[in-house]
C-alpha positions in Angstrom: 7.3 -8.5 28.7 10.3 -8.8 26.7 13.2 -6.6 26.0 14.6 -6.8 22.6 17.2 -3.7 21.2 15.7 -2.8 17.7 15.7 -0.3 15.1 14.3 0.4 12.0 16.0 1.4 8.9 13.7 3.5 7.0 13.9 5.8 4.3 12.3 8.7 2.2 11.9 6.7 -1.1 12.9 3.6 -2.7 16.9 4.0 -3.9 18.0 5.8 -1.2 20.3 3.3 0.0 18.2 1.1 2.9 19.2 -2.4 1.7 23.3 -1.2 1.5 22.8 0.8 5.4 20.6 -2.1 6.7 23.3 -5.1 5.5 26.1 -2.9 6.3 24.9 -2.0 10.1 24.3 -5.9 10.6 27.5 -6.7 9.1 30.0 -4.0 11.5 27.3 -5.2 14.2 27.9 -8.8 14.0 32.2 -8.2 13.6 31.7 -6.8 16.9 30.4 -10.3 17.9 26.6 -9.1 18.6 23.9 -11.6 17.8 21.9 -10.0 15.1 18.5 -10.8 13.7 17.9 -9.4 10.3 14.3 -8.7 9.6 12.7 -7.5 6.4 9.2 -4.8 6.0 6.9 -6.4 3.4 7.0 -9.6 1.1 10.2 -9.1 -0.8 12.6 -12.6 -0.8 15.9 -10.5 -2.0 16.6 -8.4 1.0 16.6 -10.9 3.9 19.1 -13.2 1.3 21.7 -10.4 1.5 21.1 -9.6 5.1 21.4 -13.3 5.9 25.2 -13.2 4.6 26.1 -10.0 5.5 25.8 -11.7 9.3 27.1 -15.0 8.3 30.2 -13.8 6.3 30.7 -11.0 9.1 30.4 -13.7 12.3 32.9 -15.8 10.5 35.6 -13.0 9.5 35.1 -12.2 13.3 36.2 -15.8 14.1 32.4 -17.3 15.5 31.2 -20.1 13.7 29.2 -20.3 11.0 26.0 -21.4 13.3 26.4 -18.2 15.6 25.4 -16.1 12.5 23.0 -18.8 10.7 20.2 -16.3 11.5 17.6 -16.7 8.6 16.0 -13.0 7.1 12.7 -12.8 8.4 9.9 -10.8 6.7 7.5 -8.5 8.6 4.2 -8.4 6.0 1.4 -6.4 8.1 -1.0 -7.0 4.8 -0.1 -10.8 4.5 0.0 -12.2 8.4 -1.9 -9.3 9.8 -1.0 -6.7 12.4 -1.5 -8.2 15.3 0.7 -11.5 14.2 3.8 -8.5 13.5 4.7 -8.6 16.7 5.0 -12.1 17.5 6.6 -12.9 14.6 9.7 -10.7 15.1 9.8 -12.0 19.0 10.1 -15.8 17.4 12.9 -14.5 14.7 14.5 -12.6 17.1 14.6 -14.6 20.1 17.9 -14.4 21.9 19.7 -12.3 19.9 21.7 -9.0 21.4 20.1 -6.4 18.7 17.3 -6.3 15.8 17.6 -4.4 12.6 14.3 -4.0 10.6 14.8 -3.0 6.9 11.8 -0.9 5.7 10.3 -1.1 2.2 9.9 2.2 0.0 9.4 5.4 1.9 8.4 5.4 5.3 4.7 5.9 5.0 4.1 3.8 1.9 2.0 1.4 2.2 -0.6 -1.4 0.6 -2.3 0.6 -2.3 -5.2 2.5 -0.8 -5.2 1.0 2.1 -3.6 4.1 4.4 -0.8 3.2 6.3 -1.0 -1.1 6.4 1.9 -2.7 5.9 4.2 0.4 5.4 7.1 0.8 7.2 5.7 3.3 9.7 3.1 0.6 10.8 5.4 -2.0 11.4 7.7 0.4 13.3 4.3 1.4 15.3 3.3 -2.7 15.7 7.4 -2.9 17.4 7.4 0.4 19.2 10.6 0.4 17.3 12.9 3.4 16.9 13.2 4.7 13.4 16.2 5.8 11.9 15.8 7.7 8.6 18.5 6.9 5.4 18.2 10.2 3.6 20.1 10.5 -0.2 21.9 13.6 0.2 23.6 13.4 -3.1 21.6 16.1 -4.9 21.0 18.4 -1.3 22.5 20.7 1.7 20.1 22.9 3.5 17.2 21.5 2.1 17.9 18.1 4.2 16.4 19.7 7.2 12.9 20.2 5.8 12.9 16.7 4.3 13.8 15.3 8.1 11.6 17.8 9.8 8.8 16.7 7.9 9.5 12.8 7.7 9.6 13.1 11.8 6.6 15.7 12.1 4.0 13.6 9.7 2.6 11.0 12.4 4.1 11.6 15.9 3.0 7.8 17.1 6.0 7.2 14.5 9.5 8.0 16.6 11.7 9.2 14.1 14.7 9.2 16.3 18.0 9.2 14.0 19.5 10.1 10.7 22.4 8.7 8.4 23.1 10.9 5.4 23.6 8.4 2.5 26.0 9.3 -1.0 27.6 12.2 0.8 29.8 14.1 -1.9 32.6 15.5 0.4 33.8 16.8 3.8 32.4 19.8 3.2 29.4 18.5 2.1 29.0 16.6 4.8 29.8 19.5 7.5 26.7 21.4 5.3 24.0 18.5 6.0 25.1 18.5 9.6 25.1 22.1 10.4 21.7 22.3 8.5 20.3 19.3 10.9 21.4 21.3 14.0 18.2 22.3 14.5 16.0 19.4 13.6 15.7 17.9 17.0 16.8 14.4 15.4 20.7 13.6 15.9 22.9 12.8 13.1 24.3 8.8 13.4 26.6 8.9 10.2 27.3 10.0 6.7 28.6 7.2 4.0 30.4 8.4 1.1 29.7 7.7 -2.4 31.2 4.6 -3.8 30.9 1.8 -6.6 32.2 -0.8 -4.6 29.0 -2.2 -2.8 26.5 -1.8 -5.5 24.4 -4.5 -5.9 23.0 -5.6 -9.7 20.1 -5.8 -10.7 17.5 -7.3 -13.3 14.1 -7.6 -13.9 12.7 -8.0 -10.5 15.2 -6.2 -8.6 18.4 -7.0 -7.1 20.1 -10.4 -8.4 20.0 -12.8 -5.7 22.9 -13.4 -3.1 22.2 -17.0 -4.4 23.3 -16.4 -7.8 26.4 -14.6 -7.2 27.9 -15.3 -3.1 31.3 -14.2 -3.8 31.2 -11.4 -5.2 28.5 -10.8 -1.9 30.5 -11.7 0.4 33.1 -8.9 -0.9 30.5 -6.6 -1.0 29.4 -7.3 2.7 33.3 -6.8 3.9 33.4 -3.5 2.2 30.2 -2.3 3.6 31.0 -2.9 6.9 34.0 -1.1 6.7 32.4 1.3 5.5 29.9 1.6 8.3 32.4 1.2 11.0 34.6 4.6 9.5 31.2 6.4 8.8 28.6 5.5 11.7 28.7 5.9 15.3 27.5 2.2 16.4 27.9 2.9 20.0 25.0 5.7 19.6 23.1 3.5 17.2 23.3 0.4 19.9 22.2 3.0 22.8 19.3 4.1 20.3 18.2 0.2 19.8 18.2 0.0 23.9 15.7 2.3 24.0 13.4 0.6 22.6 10.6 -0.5 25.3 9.9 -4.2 26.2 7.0 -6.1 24.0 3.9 -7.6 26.3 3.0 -10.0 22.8 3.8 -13.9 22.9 6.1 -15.0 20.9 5.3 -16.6 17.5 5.1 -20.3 18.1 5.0 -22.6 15.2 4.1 -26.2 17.6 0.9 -23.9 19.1 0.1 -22.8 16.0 -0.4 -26.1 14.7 -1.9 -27.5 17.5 -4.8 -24.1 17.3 -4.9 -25.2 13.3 -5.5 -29.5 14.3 -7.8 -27.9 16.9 -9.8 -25.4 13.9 -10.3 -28.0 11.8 -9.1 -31.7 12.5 -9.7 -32.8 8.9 -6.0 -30.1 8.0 -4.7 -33.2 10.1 -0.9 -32.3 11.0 1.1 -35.8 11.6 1.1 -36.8 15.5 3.4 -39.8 15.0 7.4 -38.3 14.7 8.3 -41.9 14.0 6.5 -41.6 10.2 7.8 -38.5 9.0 6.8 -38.0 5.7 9.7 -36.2 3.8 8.8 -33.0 2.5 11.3 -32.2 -0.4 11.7 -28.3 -0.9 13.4 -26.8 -3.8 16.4 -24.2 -3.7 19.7 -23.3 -5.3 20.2 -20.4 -7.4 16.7 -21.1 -9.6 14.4 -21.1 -6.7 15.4 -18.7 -3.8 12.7 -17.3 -2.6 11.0 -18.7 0.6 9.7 -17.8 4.1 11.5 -19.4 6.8 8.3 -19.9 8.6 6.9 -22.1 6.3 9.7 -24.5 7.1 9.3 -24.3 10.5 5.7 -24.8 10.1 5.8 -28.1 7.7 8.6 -29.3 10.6 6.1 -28.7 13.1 3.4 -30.6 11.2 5.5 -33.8 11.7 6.7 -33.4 8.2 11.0 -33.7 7.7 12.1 -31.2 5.7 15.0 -31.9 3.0 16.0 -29.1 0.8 17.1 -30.1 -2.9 18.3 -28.1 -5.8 16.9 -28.9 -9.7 19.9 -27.7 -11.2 22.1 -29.9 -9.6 20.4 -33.0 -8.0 18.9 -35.6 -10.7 16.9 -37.5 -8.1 14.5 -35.8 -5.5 15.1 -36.8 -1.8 15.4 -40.2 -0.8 11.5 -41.4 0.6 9.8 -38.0 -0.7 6.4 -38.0 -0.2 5.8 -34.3 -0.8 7.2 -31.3 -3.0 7.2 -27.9 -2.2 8.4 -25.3 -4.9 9.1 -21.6 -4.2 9.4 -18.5 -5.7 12.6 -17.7 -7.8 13.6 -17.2 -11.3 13.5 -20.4 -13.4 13.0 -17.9 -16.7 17.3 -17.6 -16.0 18.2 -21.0 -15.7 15.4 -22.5 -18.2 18.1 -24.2 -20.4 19.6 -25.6 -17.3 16.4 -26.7 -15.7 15.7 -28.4 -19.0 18.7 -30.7 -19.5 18.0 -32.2 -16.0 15.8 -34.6 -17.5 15.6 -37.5 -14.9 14.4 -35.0 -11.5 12.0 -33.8 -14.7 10.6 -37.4 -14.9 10.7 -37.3 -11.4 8.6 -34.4 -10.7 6.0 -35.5 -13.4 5.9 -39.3 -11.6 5.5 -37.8 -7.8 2.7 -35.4 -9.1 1.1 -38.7 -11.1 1.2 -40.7 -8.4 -0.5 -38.5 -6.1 1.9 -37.1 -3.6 1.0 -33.2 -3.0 3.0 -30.7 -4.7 2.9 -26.7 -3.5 4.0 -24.9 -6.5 4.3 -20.9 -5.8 5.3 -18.8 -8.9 8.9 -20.1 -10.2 7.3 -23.7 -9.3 4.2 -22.3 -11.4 6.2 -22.2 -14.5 8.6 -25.5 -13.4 5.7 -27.4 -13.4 4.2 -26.1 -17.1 5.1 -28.4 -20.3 7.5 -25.3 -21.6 9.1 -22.5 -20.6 10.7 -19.7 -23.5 10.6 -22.7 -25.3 12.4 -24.9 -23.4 10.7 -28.3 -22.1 10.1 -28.4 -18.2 8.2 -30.9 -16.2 5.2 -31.4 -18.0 2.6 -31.4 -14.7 0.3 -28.9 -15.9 -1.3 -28.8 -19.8 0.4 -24.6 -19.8 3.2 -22.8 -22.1 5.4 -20.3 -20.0 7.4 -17.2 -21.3 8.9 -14.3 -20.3 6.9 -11.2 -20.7 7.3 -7.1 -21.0 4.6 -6.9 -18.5 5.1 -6.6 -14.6 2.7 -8.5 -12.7 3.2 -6.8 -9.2 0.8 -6.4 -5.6 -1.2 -7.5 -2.9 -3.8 -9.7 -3.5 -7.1 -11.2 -2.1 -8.2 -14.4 -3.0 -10.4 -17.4 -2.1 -10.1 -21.1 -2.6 -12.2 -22.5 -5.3 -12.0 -25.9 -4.8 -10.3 -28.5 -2.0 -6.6 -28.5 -2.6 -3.7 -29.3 -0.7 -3.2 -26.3 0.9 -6.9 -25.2 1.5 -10.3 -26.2 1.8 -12.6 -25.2 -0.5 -13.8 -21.5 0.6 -10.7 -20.4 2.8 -9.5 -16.7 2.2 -6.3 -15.7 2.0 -4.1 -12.5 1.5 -1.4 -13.1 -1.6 1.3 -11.5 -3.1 2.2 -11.4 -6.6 5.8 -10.7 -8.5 6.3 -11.5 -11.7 7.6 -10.7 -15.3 6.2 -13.9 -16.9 2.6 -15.4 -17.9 1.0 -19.1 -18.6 -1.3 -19.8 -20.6 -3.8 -21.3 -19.8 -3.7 -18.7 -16.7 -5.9 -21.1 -15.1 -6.7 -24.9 -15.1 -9.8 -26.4 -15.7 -9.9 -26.4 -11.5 -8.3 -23.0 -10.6 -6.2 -22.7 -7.5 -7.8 -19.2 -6.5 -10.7 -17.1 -7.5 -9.0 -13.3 -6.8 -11.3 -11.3 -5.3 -9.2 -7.6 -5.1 -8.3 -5.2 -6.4 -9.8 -7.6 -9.2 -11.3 -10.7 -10.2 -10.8 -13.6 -12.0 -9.3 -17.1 -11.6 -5.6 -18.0 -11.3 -3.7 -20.9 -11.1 -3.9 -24.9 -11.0 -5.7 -27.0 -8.5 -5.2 -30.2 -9.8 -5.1 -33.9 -7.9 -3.2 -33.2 -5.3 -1.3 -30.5 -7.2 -1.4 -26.7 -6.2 0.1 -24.4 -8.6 -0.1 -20.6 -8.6 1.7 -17.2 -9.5 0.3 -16.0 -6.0 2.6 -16.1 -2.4 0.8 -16.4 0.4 2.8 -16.4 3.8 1.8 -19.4 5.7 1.9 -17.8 9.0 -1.4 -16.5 8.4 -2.6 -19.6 7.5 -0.9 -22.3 9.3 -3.4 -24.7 8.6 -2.6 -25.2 5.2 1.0 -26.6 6.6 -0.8 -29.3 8.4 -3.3 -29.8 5.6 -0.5 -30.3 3.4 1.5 -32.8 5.9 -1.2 -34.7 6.4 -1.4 -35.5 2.6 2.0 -36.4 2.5 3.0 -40.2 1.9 4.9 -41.4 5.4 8.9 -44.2 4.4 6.5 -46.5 5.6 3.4 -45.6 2.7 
């Protein structure tokens, strides 16, 4: 049994404020010298970025060192690792630490498209026997605030809808009018934030811009909400709220056991037993490619692979011995010109893929990989044009290996995620990378050599084989 202090920040609907609260409580939280671990409902990469520094940047103004807040953003995707995997994946993220904030995603009962309550907020928050504390946009309200939180705590009583803060509050009086209404809610008020421009966040065509792109402007923005927690919130109830949360009886998440249990499955995924080979696994970052589960490099380290991170825009050369390329999600379609003029990691890319190293590709690494993209010349890998598109590509999907790759065998199912304001064409090789099998079907992606390239995230945890799989076809310093 283990004791952790959590909460989750929920909220009626999308734009209500969650991602400002959520990085604002970590941020007064961690100035108070608490050891926070920032988790994240659902697959988005954005989110657990800005939570990420509003610790970091908060630890340091505090005087700790940078490491005391290096906590990664963790995500918390009921539809993509399963539920019973929730669990034990926030014990492994939040191991240690003196409190856990969970950021929902949309409103509190949203969930996986016709699929009831998976992967919504309130089914996480059930999975952590978490207490729920409901951001509620009071901008355009007064009395009617009551209903709305009567009903959002009334709706599913295994959900313990145990706090409120009132979010864009207009004025004093405002403020005493949302309180006076809540009097007889039976769920306590834990603060009202005024409106204000100062901690808005921009965004583009997937969302918010990443923290990546634009750290220190951030890093203000993370100051001011703290402040603006601290005047506005009562922490010490808050803290006393997370403490109430009951202890967990589930094992925590173990990336070594996990890849022993995958060796075990199916000892022809492989997994590299001798430390003294690592193969260098070179993973791509920086502002173009910023989205990525911290999992999966836990999972690759555990494999017996060394992980080296590199960034396209800047480096010219990929690491030093690599014998394997993985490429994340981000958003290549900004930097294209930039990706482009770095010609020799280009060549690079196109002479590790030829010589039959494996390379991972998810979405952004998708269109890296493709001779063009808007016109602009990228790495050449896969016979495929990219462009930016007015369509949104967006939702959970299922899908099944078609052929052996180096990821998956041949006939392995996995739950994906796709995100995405761009297509390729081709939108699938001569070999596709998956055969999607709901909510419809056709082929996707490029399974090609030792090359895996596809618009689709899949979350590794839930299939930590393909980590070994991939290790194992990795070329050792000494190969």
């Amino acid at each position: 049994m283990v004791s952790v202090p959590r909460l989750v920040i929920a909220a009626p609907a999308s734009g209500s404020g969650k991602t400002t609260v959520t990085a604002g409580l970590m941020a007064a939280f961690a100035e108070r010298g608490l050891d926070v671990s920032p988790h994240k409902v659902g697959p988005d990469y954005i989110d657990p970025g800005y939570h990420a520094l509003a610790i970091s940047s908060a630890a340091s103004s505090a005087g700790r060192s940078r490491a005391q807040g290096a906590r990664p953003g963790r995500n918390l995707d009921a539809y993509l690792c399963g539920p019973q995997r929730i669990a034990p994946l926030f014990l492994h993220g939040a191991a240690g630490c003196d409190l856990a904030l969970v950021e929902g995603v949309m409103g509190l009962f949203d969930g996986a498209a016709g699929q009831g309550e998976l992967a919504s907020t309130a089914h996480v928050a059930k999975l952590l026997r978490a207490p729920v504390v409901l951001v509620v946009d009071a901008s355009s309200q007064s009395r009617s605030v009551a209903a709305l939180v009567h009903g959002f705590a009334s709706w599913d009583p295994e959900v313990r809808v145990a706090g409120v803060i009132l979010n864009k509050v207009g004025s004093d009086r405002h403020e005493a009018m949302l309180r006076e209404a809540l009097e007889g809610c039976g769920v306590p008020v834990f603060g009202a934030l005024r409106r204000t421009r100062e901690v808005r966040a921009p965004s583009r065509h997937l969302g918010l811009v990443p923290v990546a792109e634009r750290r220190a402007e951030a890093v203000h923005s993370a100051a001011a909400l703290a402040a603006r927690v601290r005047e506005g919130c009562d922490l010490e109830g808050l803290l006393a709220l997370a403490r109430s949360a009951p202890p967990l009886a589930e094992p925590a998440w173990d990336p070594e056991g996990e890849m022993r249990r995958a060796v075990e499955a199916a000892p022809a995924a492989g997994g590299r037993g001798d430390r003294a080979a690592r193969p260098v696994v070179a993973v791509a970052g920086g502002a173009a490619f910023t989205f990525s589960y911290a999992e999966h490099t836990e999972l690759l380290t555990a494999a017996g692979a060394r992980v080296v991170p590199f960034d396209p825009l800047r480096d010219e050369r990929l690491p030093e011995g690599t014998g394997g390329l993985v490429i994340g999600g981000g958003f290549p379609e900004v930097y294209a010109p930039e990706l482009s003029a770095n010609e020799p990691l280009r060549k690079a890319v196109a002479e590790l893929a030829a010589s039959g190293a494996p390379i991972a590709a998810e979405c952004a690494g998708l269109l890296y990989l493709a001779r063009s993209l808007d016109g602009e010349p990228m790495c050449g890998v896969l016979a495929a044009e990219a462009r930016m598109s007015e369509r949104l590509t967006l939702g959970y999907r299922e899908a099944v290996a078609i052929s052996d790759t180096a990821l998956a065998a041949a006939g392995t199912r996995v739950r994906g995620h796709e995100f995405h304001r761009t297509t390729i064409v081709p939108g699938a090789g001569a070999e596709p990378a998956w055969g999607l099998v709901h909510p419809e079907r056709r082929t996707e992606g490029f399974a090609q050599g030792n090359v895996h390239a596809s618009y689709l995230h899949v979350h590794w945890a839930s299939v930590p084989g393909a980590a070994a799989r991939f290790a194992d076809r990795c070329v050792s310093p000494a190969g």
